[in-house]
N, C-alpha and C positions, 0 to 999 in steps of 0.2 A: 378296522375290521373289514368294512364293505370293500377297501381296495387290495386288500391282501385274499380276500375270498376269491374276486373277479382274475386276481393276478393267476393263483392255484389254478382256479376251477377253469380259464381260457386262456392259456400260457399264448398264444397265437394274437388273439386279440391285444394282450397286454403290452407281449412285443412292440405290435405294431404300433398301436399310440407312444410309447418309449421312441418309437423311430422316428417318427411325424412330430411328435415336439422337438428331437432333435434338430431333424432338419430345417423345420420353423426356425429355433433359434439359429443357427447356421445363417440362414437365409438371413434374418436381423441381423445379426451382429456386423454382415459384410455391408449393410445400407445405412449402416450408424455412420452419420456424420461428426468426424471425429477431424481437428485439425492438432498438424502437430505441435506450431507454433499461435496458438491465438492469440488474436490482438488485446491485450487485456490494459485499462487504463488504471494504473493502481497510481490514487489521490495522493499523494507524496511530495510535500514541499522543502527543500533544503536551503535553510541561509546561511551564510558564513559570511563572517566580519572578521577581518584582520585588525589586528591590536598589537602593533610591536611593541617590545620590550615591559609587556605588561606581564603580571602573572597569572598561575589559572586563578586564585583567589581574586583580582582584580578585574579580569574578563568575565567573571563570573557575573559580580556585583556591575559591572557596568555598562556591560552588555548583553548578558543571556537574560538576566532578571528582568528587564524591561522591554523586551522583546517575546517572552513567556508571557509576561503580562497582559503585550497588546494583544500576539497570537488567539490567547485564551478564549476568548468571546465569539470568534469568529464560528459559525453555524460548521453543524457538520463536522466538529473536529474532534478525533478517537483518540487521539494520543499525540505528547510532545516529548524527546528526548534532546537530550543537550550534552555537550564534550566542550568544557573549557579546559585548552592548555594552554603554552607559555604562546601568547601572540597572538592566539587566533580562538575564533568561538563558530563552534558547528550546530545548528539547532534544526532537528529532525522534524518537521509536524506530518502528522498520519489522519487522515480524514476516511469517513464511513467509503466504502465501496460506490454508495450512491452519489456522490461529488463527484462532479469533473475539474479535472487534475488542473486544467487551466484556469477557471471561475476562481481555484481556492488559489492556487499563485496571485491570481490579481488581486484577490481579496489582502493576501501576506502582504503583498506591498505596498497597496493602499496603508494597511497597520504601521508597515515598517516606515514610511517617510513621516509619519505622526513622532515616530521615537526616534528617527536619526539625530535627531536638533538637539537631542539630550546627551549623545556621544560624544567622550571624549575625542580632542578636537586630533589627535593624533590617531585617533581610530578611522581606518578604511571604513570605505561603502560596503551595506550589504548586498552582498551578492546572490538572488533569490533565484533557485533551480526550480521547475514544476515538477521535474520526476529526476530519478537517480538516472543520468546516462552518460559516458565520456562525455558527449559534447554538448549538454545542455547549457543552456544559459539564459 
């Protein structure tokens, strides 16, 4: 009621503030620090273990289980997903925003060499990525 009164009764005045907030925002919006690409460090650990001539039922049982296992405990950890197919085992671990994406790799492989000695002995080394990128390793 008060702003529709003042808008009526000083169309000049109301204007003018309409204009001056404009421009203020105008004025921000061009000093917002805004990147296109930021450097963002998303906590993301990936292992894969090759397992030839095994099946997803047997990569499953004998290598993602025990490795889910060890991962488990480890601080900081939001989520684990896993893909057993014929050969090979992919196991995704997703840790809080606040973890650094290196600290929790070391931590997976500290885990990971406690369970390799339980690997069948035809199964590859795990291969422990810190973040999804072609050329991680």
């Amino acid at each position: 009621m008060f702003l529709t009164r003042i808008s009526v009764n000083h169309l000049v005045f109301a204007t003018m503030i309409m204009v001056a907030m404009l421009v203020f925002g105008i004025y921000s919006y061009q000093r917002l620090p805004i990147e296109q690409l930021p450097n963002i460090d998303f906590p993301v650990v990936a292992v894969v273990v090759s397992y030839p001539g095994a099946s997803p039922e047997a990569v499953e049982n004998d290598i993602v289980k025990p490795i889910e296992e060890a991962v488990n405990t480890i601080g900081g950890l939001d989520n684990i997903q896993s893909t057993s197919q014929s050969g090979r085992a992919m196991v995704l671990i997703f840790f809080d925003m606040s973890v650094n994406s290196q600290a929790a790799a070391q931590d997976v492989r500290d885990r990971l060499a406690t369970v390799e000695a339980g690997f069948p002995d035809n199964a590859g080394d795990a291969q422990c990525c810190a973040s999804i990128r072609p050329n991680c390793r």
